[in-house]
C-alpha positions in Angstrom: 0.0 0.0 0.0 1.5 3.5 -1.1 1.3 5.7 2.0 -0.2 8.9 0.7 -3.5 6.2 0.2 -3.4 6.5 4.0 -4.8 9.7 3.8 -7.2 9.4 0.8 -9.2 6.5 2.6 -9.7 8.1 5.7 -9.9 11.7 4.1 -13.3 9.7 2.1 -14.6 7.0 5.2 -14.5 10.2 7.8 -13.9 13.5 5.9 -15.2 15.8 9.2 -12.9 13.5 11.8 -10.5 16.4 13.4 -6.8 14.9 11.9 -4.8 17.4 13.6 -4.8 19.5 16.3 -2.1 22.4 16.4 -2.6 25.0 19.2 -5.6 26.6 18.2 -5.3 24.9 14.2 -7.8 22.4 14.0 -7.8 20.3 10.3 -10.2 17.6 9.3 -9.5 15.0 7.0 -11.2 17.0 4.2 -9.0 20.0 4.6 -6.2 17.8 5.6 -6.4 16.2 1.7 -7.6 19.1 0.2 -4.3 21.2 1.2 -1.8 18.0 0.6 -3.7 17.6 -2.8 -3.5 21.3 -3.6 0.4 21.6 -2.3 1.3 18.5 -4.7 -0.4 19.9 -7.4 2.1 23.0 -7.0 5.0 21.0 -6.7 4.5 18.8 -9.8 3.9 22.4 -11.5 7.4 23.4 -10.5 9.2 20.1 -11.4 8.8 17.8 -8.4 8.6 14.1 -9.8 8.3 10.7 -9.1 11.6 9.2 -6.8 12.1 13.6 -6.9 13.3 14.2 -2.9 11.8 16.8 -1.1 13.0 18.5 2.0 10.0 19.2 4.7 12.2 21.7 7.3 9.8 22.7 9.9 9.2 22.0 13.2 5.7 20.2 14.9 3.1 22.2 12.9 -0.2 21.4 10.8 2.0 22.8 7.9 4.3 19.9 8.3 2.2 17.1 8.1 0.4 18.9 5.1 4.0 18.8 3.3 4.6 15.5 4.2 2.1 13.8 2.3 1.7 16.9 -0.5 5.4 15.2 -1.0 4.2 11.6 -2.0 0.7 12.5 -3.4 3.2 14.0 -6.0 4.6 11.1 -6.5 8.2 12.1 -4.6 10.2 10.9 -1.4 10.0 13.1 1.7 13.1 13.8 3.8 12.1 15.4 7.0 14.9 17.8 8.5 14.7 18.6 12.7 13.9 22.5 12.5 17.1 22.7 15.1 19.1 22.0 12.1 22.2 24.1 11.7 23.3 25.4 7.6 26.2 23.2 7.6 24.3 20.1 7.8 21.6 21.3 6.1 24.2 22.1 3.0 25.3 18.8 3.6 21.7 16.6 3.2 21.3 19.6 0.4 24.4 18.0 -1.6 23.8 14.8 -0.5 20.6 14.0 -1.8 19.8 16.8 -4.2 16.1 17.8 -3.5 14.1 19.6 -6.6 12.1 21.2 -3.5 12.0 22.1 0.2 9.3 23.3 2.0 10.5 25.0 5.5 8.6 28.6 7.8 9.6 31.9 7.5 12.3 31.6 11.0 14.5 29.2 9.1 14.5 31.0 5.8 17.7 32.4 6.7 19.6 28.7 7.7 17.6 27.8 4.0 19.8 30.7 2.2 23.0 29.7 3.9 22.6 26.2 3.2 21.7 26.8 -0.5 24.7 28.8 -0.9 27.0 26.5 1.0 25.7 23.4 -1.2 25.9 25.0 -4.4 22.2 24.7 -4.8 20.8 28.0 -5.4 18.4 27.1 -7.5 16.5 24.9 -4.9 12.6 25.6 -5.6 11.7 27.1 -1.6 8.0 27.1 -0.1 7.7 29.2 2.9 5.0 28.8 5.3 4.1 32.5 5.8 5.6 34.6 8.2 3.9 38.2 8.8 5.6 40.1 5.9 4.8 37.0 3.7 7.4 35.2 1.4 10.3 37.2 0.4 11.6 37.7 -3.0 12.5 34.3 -4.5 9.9 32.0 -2.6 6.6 31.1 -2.4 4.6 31.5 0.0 2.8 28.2 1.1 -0.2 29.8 1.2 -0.1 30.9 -2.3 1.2 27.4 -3.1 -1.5 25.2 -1.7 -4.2 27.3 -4.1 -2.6 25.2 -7.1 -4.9 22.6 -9.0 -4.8 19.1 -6.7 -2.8 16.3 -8.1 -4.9 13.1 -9.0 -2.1 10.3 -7.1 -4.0 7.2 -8.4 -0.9 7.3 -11.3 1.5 7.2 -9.0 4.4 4.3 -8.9 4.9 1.3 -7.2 5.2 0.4 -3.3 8.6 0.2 -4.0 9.3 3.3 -4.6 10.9 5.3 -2.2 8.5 7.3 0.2 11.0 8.4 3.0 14.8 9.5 2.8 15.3 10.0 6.9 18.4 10.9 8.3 20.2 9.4 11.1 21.5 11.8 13.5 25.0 11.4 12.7 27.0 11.2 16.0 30.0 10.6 14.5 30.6 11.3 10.9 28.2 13.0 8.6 24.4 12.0 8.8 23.3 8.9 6.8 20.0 8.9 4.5 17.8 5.8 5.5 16.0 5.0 2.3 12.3 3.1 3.2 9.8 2.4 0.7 6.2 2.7 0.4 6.2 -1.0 1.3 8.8 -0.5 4.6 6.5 2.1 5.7 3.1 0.0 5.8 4.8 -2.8 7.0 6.2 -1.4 9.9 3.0 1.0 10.7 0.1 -2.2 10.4 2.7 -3.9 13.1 2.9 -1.1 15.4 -0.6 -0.2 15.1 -1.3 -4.2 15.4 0.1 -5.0 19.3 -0.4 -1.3 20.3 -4.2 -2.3 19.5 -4.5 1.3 18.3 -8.3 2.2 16.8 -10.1 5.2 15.0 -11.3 6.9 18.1 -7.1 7.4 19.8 -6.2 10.6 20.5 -2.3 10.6 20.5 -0.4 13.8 21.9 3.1 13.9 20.5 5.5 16.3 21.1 8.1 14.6 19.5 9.7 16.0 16.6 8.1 14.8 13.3 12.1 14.7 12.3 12.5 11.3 14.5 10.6 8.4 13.6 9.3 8.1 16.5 6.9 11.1 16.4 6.7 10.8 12.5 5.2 7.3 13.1 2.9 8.9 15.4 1.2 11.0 12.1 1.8 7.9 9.8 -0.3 6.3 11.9 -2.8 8.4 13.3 -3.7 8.9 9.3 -3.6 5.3 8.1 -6.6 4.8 11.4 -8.2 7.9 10.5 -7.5 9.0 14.2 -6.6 12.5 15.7 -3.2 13.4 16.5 -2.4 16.9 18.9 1.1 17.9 17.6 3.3 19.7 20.3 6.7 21.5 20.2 7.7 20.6 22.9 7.4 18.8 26.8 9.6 22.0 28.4 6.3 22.5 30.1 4.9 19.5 31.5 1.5 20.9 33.2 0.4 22.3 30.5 0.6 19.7 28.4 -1.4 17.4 30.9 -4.2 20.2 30.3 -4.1 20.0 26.8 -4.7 15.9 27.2 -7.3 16.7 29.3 -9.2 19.1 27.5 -8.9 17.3 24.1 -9.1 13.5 25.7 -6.2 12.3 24.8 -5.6 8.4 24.9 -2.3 7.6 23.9 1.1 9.5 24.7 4.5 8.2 23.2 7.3 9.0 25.8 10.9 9.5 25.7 13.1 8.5 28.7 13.8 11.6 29.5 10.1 13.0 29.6 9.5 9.9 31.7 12.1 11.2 33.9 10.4 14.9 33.9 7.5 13.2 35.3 8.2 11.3 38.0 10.1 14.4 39.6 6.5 16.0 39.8 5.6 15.7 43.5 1.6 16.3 43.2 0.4 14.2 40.4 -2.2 11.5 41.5 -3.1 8.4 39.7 -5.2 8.0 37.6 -4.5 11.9 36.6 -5.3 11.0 33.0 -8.2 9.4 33.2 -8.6 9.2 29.1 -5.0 7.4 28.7 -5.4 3.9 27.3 -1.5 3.7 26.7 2.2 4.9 26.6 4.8 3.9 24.5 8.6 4.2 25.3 11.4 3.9 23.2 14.7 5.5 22.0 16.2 4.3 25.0 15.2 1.8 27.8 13.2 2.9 30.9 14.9 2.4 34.2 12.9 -0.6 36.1 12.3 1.8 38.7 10.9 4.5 36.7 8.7 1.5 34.5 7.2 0.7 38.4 6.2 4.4 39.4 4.5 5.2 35.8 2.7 1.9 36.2 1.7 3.4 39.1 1.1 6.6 38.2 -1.1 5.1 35.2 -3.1 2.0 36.6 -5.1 2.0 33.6 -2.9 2.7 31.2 -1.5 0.0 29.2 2.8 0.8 28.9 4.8 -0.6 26.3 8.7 -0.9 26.6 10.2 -1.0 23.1 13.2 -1.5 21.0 14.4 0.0 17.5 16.6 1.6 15.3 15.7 4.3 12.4 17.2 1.5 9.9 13.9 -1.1 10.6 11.5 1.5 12.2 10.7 -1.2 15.4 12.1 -4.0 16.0 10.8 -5.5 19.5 7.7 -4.4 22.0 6.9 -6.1 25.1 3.3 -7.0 26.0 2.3 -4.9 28.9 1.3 -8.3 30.7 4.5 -8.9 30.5 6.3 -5.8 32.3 6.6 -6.7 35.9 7.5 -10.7 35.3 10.3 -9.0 32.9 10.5 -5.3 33.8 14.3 -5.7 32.2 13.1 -6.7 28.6 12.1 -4.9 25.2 10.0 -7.5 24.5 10.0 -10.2 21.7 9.6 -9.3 17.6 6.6 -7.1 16.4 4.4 -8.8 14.5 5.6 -10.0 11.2 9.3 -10.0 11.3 11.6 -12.0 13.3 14.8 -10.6 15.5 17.5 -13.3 17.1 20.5 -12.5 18.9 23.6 -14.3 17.2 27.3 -14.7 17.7 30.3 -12.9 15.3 29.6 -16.4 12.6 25.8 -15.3 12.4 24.8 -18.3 14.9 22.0 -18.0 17.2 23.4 -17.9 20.6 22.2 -19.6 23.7 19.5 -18.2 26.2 21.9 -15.6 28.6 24.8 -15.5 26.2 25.4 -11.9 24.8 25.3 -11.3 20.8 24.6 -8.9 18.0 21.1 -8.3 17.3 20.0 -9.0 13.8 16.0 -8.1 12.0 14.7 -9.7 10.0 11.1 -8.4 7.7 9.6 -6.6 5.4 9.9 -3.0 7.3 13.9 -3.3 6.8 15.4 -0.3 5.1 16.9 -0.5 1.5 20.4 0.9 2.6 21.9 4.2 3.0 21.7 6.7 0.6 24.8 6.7 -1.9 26.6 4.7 0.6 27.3 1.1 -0.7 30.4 0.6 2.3 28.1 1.7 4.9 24.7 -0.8 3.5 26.9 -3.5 3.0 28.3 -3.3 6.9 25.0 -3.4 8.1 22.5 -5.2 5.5 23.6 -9.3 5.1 22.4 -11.8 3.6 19.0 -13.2 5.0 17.5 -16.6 4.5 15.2 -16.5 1.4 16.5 -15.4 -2.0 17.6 -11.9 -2.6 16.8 -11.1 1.3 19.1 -8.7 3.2 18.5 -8.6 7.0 19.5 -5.8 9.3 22.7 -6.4 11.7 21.6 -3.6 14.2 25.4 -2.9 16.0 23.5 -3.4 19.1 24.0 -6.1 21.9 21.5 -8.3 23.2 20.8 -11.4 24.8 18.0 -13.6 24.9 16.2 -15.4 28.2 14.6 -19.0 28.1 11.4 -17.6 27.0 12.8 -16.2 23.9 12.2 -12.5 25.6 15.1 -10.0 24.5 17.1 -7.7 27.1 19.4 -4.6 25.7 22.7 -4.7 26.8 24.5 -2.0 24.8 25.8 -0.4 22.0 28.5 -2.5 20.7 31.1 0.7 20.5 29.1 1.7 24.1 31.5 -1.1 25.7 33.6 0.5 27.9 36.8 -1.9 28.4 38.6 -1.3 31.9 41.1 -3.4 34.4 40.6 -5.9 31.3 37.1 -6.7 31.9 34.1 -5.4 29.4 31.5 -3.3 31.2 28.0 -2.4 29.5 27.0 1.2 30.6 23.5 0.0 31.0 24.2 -2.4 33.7 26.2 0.1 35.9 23.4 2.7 35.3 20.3 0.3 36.1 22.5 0.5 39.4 22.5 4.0 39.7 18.4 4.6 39.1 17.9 2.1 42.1 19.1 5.4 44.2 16.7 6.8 45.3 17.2 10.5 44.1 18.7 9.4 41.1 16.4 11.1 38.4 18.7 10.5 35.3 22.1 9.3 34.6 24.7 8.5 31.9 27.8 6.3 31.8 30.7 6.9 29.6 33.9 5.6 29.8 37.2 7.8 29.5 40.9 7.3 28.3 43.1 6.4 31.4 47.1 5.4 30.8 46.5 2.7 33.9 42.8 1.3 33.5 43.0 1.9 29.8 39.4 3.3 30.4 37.8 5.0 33.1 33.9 4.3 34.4 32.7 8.2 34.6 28.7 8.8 35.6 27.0 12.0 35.3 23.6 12.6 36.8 21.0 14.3 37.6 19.9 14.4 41.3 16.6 15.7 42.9 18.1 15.2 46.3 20.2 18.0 48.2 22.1 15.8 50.1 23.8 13.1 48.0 27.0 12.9 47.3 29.3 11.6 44.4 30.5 9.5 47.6 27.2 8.2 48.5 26.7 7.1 44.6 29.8 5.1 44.5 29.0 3.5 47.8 25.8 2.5 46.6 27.4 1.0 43.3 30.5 -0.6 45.0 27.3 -2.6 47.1 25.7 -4.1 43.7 28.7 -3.8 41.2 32.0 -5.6 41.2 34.9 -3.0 41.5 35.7 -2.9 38.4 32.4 -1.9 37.7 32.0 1.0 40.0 32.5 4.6 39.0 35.6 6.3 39.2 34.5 10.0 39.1 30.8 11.1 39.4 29.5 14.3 38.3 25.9 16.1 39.0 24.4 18.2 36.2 21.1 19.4 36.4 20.5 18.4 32.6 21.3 15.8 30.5 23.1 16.2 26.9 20.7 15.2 24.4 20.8 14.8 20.2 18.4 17.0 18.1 15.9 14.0 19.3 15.3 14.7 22.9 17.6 11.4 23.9 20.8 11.2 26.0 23.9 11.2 24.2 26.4 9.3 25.6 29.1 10.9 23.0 28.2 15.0 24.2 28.5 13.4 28.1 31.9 11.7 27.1 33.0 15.0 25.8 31.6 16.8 28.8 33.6 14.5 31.3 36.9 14.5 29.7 37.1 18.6 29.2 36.7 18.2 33.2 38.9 15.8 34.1 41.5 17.3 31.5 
């Protein structure tokens, strides 16, 4: 199924259904493929084709989702850019891909110029969603653009065409283009929509950036059900939020660790607070067990799913909320419809409790990396059946006697110290079991003796605990070598353009200290 037919059967089974809510914006399905319609009919006029890309710079806004799909009812491949985006890596996606288009507001015309000029791409067709003096000379205003003829799709390619260019968030190196089909995409969102047990009638709040998969998925969704979905900017502001969810009913809410973590350091909020909430999601990182038991009970009636993935596959595990106190450790077991096992450096399954690679296998596995046959062939193998490629995720993992899977780390996250290999997740599942421990992040640093250090920033909401008291604690659950060596407090977190932790950024952090 071609995704921009997501919109198109809902836009015709429910065309008054509210699709988005944005501040005081409110779009029905009606207007919602009326605009796209209209905005693809204005691209096509101004050379946007099939397998064309096109840029959609903008941050959580109606506008954005409306460019989104104008973007494949023409036929093209949509690469959404985080609006936090700086002009050199905007030049760099620029010459990298080589939109015919991007679509972007009127506060980030000015990274637009200097990233045209910086790629060489001057003659980038830009559509500006209006600021108050309108377009400026040399772009359209979006406005003016979505009052073109509407595009009929129906002619449209193939499902395997491509429908999304995404780009990982390039912590080291340049950024990499994850190409996914139209077939990728449907694939992964029937799964997800499948065990979530999602309907017509959710109301999902996301304040996620429609940049990260994540909250894209949440749109992708929202308009293959033909539900409502409130877009956000932002969860700076917790308690208004919650009123928002009140007001508009909300009944799912896809988290992020470190708006978990925002949470549970509100002193006043009762159960049962939410009292529309059928669910939460959580992924991008795993949730401390102790934070996984206080928004359990925070939300009794709330259904919470812990989950695994990677941009390169979408998803790639869930666990059954049934399933969260017997295994309060685990991301679960496959989504429906694709397969994941852990296996050793030959590509052999491993045993149950034995660490290994993580490899997916299914039909929502990228195509490769965009003009990047070294980095595909590292990560895409041979699969099983003929022509397959599966997806060897870097990440390790090992599996219990149930077949349930448990993160262990990043494979370049290992920190190596006295000679023995330490997983940063395992020392900092230590460190939320102190109580006052609201976030934390282990790194490990360059020592002539140790030949790494174990180095722990975090974030306290206690007054009275001390670096001291934290390694105390650890040297009472961790074997030495395993304890920290130096402990810092912060009162925030480094994070990546998607709102997670960054263990690179803390790294840095640590070492311009202890140099």
């Amino acid at each position: 199924m071609r995704v921009e037919t997501f919109l198109a059967s809902s836009a015709q089974h429910d065309p008054d259904r509210i699709a988005i809510i944005a501040g005081d914006q409110r779009l029905s399905y009606r207007d919602f493929h009326a605009k796209a319609r209209a905005l693809a009919g204005h691209l096509a006029a101004h050379g946007v084709a099939r397998n064309d890309r096109v840029l959609v710079f903008m941050d959580n806004c109606w506008e954005a989702a409306v460019a989104i799909f104008a973007t494949l009812c023409a036929g093209a491949t949509f690469s959404p850019i985080n609006a936090s985006t700086k002009a050199g890596k905007l030049a760099y996606i620029i010459g990298n891909c080589e939109p015919r288009a991007i679509i972007t507001q009127a506060r980030l015309l000015p990274i637009v110029e200097e990233a045209r000029i910086l790629s060489g791409q001057s003659t980038l067709h830009v559509v500006s969603a209006d600021g108050r003096a309108g377009a400026p000379e040399g772009v359209t205003s979006l406005t003016q653009a979505m009052m073109a003829d509407p595009v009929d799709p129906a002619h449209h390619g193939t499902d395997d065409d491509l429908a999304m260019l995404i780009y990982t968030s390039g912590s080291t190196g340049q950024p990499k283009g994850v190409m996914m089909t139209h077939r990728n995409i449907d694939a992964a969102s029937g799964s997800i929509i499948t065990y979530l047990r999602m309907q017509a009638d959710d109301i999902i709040l996301n304040v996620l950036p429609l940049a990260f998969d994540y909250g894209l998925y949440q749109l992708l969704m929202c308009v293959r059900l033909g539900a409502t979905l409130v877009l956000e900017k932002s969860f700076a502001f917790p308690r208004a939020i919650f009123d928002i969810m009140r007001r508009e009913r909300v009944t799912g809410l896809p988290l992020v660790p470190t708006m978990a973590a925002l949470i549970l350091r509100m002193q006043d909020l009762e159960p049962g607070f939410l009292p529309d909430l059928r669910f939460l999601t959580n992924t991008a990182a795993a949730l401390p067990e102790d934070h996984i038991a206080r928004l359990s009970a925070l939300f009794p009636d709330a259904r919470l799913y812990s989950m695994y993935g990677l941009t390169e596959c979408k998803r790639c595990t869930y666990l059954p909320p049934e399933e969260l106190h017997r295994r309060p450790g685990s991301v679960g077991i496959a989504i429906p419809g694709t397969e994941a096992v852990v296996v050793d450096e030959n590509g052999v399954p491993v045993a149950p409790g034995v660490t290994g690679e993580l490899v997916i296998r299914g039909p929502h596995v990228m195509q490769g990396y965009w003009r990047d046959e070294a980095a595909t062939q590292a990560a895409l193998k041979p699969g099983k059946g003929p022509g397959e490629r599966q997806l060897h995720t870097g990440d390790l993992f090992r599996v219990d006697e149930d077949g349930f899977l448990y993160f262990v780390g990043r494979k370049d996250d290992i920190i190596k110290t006295r000679g023995e290999k330490v997983a940063p997740k395992e020392v900092e599942a230590v460190l939320y079991a102190l109580p006052g421990i609201a976030e934390a992040v282990v790194v490990g640093l360059a020592d002539p003796v140790l030949g790494q250090a174990i180095a722990a920033l975090v974030v306290s909401d206690r007054d009275d605990l001390t670096a001291r008291d934290i390694q105390a604690h650890c040297a009472r659950h961790l074997e030495d070598f395993m304890v920290p060596a130096a402990v810092e407090f912060r009162t925030s977190l480094p994070r990546t353009d998607t709102g997670k932790v960054s263990r690179r950024l803390a790294a840095e952090m640590m070492k311009e200290r202890t140099l």
